[in-house]
N, C-alpha and C positions, 0 to 999 in steps of 0.2 A: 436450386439445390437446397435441399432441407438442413436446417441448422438446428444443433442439438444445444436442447436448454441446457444453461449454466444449473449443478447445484445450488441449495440454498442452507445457508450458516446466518444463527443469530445471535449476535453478541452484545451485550449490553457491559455500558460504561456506566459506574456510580459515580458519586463527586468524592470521591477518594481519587480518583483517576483527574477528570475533571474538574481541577482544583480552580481556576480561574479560563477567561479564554485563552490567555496564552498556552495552557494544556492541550487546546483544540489541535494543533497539527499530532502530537502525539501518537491523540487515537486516529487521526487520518489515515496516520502510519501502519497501525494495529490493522485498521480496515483494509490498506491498500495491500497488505502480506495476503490477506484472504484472498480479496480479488485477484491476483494472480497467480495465486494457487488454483483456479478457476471456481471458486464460487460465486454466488451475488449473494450480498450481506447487506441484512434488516440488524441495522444497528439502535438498541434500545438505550437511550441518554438519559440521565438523571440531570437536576439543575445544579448550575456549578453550586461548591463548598460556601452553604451559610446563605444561600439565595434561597430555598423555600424558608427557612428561619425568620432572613427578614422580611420577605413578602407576609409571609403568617402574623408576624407580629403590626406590619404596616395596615393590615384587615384587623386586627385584636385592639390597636389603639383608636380604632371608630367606636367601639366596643360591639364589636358582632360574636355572638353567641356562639358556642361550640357545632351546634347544628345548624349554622347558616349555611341555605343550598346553593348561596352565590361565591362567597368564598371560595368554594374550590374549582371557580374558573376564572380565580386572580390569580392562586396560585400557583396553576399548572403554564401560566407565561412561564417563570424557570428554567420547566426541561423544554417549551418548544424553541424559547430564547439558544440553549445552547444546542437541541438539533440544526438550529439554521445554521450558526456558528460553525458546528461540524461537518454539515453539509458544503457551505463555502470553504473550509480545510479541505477537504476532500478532493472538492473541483479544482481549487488550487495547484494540487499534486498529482490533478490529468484525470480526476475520476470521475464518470458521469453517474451525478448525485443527484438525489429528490430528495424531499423533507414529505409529510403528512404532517398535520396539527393532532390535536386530541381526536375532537369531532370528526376530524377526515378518517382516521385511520380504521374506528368500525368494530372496537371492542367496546362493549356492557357490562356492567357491571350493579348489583343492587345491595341493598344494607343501608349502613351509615354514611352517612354524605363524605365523611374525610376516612372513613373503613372499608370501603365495599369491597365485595369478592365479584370476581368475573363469573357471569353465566355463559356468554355467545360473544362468537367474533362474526362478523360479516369478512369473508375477504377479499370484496370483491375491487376496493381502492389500492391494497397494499398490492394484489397480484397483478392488477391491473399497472403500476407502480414500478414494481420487478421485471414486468413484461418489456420496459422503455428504458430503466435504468441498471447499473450492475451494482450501486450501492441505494439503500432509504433509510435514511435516518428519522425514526420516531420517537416521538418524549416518551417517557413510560409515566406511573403514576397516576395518571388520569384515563378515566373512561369515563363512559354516557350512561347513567341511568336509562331505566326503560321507557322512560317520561322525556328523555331527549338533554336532560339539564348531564352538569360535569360533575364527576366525582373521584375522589382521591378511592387508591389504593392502600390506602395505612403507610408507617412509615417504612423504609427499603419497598416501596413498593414495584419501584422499576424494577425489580428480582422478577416480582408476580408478570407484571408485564412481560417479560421477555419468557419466559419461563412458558404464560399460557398462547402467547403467541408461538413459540417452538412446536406446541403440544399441538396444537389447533392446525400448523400447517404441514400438521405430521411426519417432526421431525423427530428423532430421539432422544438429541442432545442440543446445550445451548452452552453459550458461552458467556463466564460473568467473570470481566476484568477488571480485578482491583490490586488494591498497594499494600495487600496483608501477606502474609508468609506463607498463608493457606491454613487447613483446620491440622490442631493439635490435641497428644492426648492430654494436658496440661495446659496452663498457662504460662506461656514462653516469658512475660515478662518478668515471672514471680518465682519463675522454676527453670534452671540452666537443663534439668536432665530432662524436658520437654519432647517429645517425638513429633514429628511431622506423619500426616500420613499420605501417601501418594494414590489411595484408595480408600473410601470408606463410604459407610451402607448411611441409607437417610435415615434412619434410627440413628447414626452415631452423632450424625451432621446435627440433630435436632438435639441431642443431651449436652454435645461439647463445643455446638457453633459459634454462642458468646456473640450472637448478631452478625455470626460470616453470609448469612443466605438468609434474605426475611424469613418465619415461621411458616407462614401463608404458602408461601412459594416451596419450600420444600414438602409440605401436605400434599400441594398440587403435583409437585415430580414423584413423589410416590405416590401418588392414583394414577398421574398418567403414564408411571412405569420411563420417567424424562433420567437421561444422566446431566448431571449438571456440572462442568467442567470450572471450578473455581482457577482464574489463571493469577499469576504473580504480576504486574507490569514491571516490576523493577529486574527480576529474576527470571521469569517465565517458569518457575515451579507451576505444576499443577494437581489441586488435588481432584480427582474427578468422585463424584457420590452420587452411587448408586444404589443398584442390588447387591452389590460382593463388597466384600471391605479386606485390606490385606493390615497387617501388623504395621505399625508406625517404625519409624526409623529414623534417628539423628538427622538433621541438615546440616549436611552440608556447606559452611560461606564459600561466599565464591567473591575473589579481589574486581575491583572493575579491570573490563577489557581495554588492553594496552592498542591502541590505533595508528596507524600514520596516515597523512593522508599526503600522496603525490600529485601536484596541482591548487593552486586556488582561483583559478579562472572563475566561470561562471558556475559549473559545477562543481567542480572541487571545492571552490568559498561559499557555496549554497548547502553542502553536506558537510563541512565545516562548521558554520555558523550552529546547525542542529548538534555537531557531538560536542561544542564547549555548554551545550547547557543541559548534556547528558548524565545523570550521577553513575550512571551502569558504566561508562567510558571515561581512558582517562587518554588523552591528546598527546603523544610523547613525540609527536613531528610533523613538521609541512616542508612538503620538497617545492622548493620554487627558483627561478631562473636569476631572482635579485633580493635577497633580504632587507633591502634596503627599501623598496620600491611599496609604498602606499598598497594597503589590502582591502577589498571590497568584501567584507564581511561582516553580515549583517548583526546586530547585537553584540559585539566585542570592541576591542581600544588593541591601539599598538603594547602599551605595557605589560597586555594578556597573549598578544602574538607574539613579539619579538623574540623572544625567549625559545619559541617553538621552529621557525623559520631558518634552513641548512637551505645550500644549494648544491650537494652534493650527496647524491644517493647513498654511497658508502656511509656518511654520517645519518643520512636516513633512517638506514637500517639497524648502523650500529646501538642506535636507540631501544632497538628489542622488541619492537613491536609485537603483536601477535598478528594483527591483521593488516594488510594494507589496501588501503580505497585509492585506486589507481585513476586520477582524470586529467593526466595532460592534456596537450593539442597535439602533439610531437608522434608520427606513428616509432620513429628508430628509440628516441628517449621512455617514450612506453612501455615498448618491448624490450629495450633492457632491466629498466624498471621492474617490470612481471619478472622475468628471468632472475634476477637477481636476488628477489624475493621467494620465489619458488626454491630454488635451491639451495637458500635458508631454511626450509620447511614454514614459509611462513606464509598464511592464506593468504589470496589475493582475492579483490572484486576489483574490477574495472570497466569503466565508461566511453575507453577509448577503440574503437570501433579498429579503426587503422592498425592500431596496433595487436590487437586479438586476431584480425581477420589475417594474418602474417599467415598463421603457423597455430591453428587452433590444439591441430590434434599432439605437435609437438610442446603446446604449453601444458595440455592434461596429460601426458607422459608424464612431463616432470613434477608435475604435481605428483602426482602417485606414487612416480621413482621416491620421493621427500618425506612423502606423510601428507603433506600442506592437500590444499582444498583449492581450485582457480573457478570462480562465477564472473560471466559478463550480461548477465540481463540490461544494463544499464548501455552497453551499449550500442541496444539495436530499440526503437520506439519508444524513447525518454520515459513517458510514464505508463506506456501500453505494455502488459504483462506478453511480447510477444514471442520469446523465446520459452516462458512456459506454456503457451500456449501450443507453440508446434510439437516440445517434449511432451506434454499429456496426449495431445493427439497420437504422433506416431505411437507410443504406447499400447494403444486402444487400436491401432488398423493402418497399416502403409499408408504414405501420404502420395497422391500422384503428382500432385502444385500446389504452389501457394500464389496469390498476389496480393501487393501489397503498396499503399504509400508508405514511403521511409523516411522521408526529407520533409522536417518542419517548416525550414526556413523556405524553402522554395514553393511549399504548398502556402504559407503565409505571405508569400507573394504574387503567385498566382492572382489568390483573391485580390488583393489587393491592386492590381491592373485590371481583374474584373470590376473593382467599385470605381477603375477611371485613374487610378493616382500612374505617374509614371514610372518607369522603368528605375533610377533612381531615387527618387522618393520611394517605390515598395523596399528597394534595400535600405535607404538610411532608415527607414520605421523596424523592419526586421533587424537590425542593428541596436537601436535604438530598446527593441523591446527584449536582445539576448538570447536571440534565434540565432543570425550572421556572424559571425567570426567578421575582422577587420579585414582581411582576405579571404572574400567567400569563396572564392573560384571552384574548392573541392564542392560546394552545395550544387551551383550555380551547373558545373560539366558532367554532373550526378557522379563523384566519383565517392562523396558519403554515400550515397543509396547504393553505390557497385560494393563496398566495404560490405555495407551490411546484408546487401542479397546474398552475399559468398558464405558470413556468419549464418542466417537461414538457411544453406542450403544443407551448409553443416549441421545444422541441426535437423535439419528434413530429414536429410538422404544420408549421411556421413561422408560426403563428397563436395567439395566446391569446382565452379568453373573458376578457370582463369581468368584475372583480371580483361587478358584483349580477345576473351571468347563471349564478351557480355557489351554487344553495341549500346552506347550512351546519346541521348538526348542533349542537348545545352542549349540552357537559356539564358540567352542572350537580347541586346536591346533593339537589334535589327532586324530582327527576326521575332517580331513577339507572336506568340500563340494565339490562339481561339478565343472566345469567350467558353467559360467551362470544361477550359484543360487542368487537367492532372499529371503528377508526375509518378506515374503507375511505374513499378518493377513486375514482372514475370516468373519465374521457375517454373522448370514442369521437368521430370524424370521421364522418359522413354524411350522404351528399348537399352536398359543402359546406359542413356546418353543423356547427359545435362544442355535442356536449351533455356537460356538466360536473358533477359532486356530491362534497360530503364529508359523509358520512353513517355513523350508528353503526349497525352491522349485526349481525343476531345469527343471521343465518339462511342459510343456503346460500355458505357462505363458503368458499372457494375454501382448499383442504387448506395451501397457504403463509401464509394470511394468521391461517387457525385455528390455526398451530403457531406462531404468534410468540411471547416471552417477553420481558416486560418491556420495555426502550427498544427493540425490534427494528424495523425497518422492513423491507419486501419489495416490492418492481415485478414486475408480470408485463407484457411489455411482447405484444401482440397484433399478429401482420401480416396483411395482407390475404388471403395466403394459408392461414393458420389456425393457422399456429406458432405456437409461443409462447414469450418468454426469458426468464426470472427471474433476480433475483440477491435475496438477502437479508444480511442481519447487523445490526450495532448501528447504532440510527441516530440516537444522541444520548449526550452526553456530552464531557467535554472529549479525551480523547483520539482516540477515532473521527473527532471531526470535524475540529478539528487535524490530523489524517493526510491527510487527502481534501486541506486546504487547504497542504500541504507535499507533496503531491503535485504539486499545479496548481502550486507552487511550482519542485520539479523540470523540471516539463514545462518552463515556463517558462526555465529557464536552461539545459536541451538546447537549446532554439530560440535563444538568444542566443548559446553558445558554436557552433551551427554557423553564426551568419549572421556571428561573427566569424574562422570560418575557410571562407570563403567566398570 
């Protein structure tokens, strides 16, 4: 079955963004919203805040001359230092990442050794690249003279970078994410009655940019006819400059978004840990079972929890949240949870599979009946974008099936009795590594994978089977499997009728679900006209799914800040 290429998006991060490595998951984040929106993204890196500064200066104190032709292949370590950096974020949060260096990636450039303008891109590394992975992370700033040696692009020159990489793969538009406000007709520091513009032409970009968008790079978007979407990180303002430009207009402040989060288990205290060191979010509660009870939350102190920590919903709420990040273990405490929040009017996202897969279509009722907004991406393929995945398919042409691995822990065990280790020893390692629950048993008699095939089908078809119309597999230590078994689920629509399974398979296994490793999940999502969509990666663990559920979290506060400038 022929599989339809991903889109391609290119976004480049400056060291405004990229302030040190601890910034790196950030734009993981930034990347990871793309990639589930279904594109593949060539991400263009600048080297973190004050790194080409010092490297420049570490080459000037030899005393090499302004036109030394070796210098600008010490300097471009920097941006490839922090592409691998972002690359390892990336993979991190379930995405499968590549890096290219300077010389790999196959742009030229001629002039002055620390100046040059690009003439040619080769692209035959980068698509070769995109071809294997859904994200590539490249340094920008540097190319190859036509002689083979390394040259800077001037200063901002990751802009040029990204910019003629866009142009060259014939794109329209690029993406450049930084921590500025966006372009103004004034200078906002100096002038209160300053306008923002949420459109303007590359003539205006070039009179009033004040160094928003290198020089170089906006010359190039207006030759090659590029829109270039300047984004906000902090706010998500964007001004996009092009050809048209519309009248500037006041901005808008916007307060930070008020959060709660219910759960700090693995994932709850893993999308925890990222919003106390969010300035856009302000933390106004944790719903948990014992206040008292030691928190596994990565970069915080009891002194900054304690304060936060209710065990009872009603005080949850009464906090006022705007939004709430739902990840019990609990399907009843869940689903009250959602409930309860919903008809607050207050958005939900949630991770918890069990409790979503209850009563989907009765939770987006009530969302609607409220105003509020209900997202569960998080809780079906931890970090595999797989519920946008079936919603852009059906879109585009009826789905006739899907299959799918859904269960991290039990595919990370699998392998795991495949490399020889035993039946108990692959659970205390999946334990151990934050796959397992201390009671796996729902993994282990596939009744997670039954949760979430019921969630897919809902999404397929707008139909679930019932729980005991979908026979289950169980792995168990008396009965072990194959070499080369998987724990494959099924759906297929026909005639009307939903036929459903989650079963361990060891035979005629479709080449994505035989190349999994360890937590990996995969969907191949089936239309009626014989396509077929796949996405794969990590689909369990605290960070993968924490990503998914700070995604829907994202989503979630682009839809509130536009319905409050509305």
């Amino acid at each position: 079955m022929p599989s339809k290429p991903a889109p391609v998006v290119v976004m480049k991060f400056g060291s405004s963004v990229l302030v040190s490595p601890a910034d790196a998951p950030k734009v993981a984040s930034d990347i990871y919203a793309e990639v589930r929106r279904g594109r593949r993204v060539v991400a263009v890196v600048s080297a973190f805040s004050g790194e080409t500064d010092r490297l420049l200066c570490e080459a000037r104190a030899l005393g090499l001359l302004h036109d030394n032709s070796i210098l600008p292949s010490y300097v471009v370590q920097g941006e490839e230092r922090s592409a691998a950096l972002v690359a390892l974020a990336c993979d991190r949060v379930g995405l499968d990442a590549a890096t290219l260096t300077v010389r790999e990636l196959g742009l030229t450039a001629e002039g002055d050794c620390e100046h040059a303008k690009p003439i040619g891109f080769d692209p035959s590394a980068l698509e070769c690249a995109l071809g294997k992975h859904e994200v590539v992370v490249v340094p920008g700033y540097g190319a190859l003279s036509p002689e083979g040696k390394v040259v800077l692009l001037g200063r901002g020159g990751s802009d040029l970078t990204a910019l003629f990489l866009a142009a060259e793969l014939g794109l329209d538009s690029v993406q450049l994410i930084k921590d500025v406000d966006g372009l103004y007709d004034r200078d906002p520091n100096t002038d209160i009655d300053a306008r923002r513009y949420d459109q303007a032409s590359w003539a205006e970009a070039k009179a009033l940019g004040g160094g928003l968008v290198q020089p170089d790079a906006l010359d190039l978007a207006e030759a090659r006819r590029l829109h270039v979407e300047v984004r906000n990180y902090l706010d998500g303002h964007r001004t996009v400059i092009g050809a048209r430009s519309m009248p500037p207009r006041n901005a808008t402040p916007h307060r930070p978004l008020r959060v709660a989060v219910a759960g700090c288990g693995v994932v709850g205290g893993g999308a925890l840990a990222r919003l106390l060191e969010d300035p856009r979010v302000d933390v106004v509660g944790v719903l948990v079972r014992d206040p008292a009870k030691p928190r596994d939350v990565p970069g915080s102190n009891p002194r900054q929890l304690r304060p936060l920590l209710v065990a009872d919903p009603e005080a949850l709420l009464a906090r006022q949240p705007d939004i709430v990040l739902e990840a019990l273990s609990e399907a009843d405490a869940g689903h009250a949870v959602i409930r309860a929040a919903l008809e607050r009017g207050v958005d939900v996202a949630s991770a918890n599979k069990q409790a979503v897969s209850r009563d989907p279509a009765g939770l987006l009722a009530l969302a609607h009946a409220s105003g509020a907004k209900m997202l569960w991406s998080a809780s079906v393929g931890g970090g595999v974008p797989m519920i946008e995945t079936l919603r852009a398919t059906r879109s585009d042409t009826p789905v006739a099936a899907f299959e799918a691995v859904l269960n991290g822990t039990v595919n990370f065990m699998l392998a795991r009795l495949e490399a020889g280790a035993s039946f108990d020893q692959a659970l205390a390692e999946a334990r151990a590594a934050g796959f397992a629950e201390e009671d796996p048993s729902a993994d282990l008699e596939g009744l997670d994978a039954l949760a979430k095939v019921r969630l897919l089908a809902f999404e397929a078809f707008g139909i679930m089977p019932e729980d005991d119309e979908i026979p289950r597999d169980v792995l168990r230590p008396d009965a072990l499997p194959p070499t080369g078994t998987r724990q494959v689920c099924r759906c297929e629509l026909k005639d009307g009728k939903l036929t459903a399974s989650v079963r361990l398979v060891s035979s005629d296994l479709d080449p994505l679900f035989a190349s999994l490793k360890g937590e990996g999940n995969a969907l191949m999502v089936i239309a009626q006209d014989g396509s077929a969509v796949r996405c794969r990666g990590r689909g369990a663990g605290r960070w993968a799914t924490s990503e998914s559920l700070l995604a829907d979290l994202s989503d979630l506060a682009i839809r509130r800040l536009a319905l409050l400038a509305a």
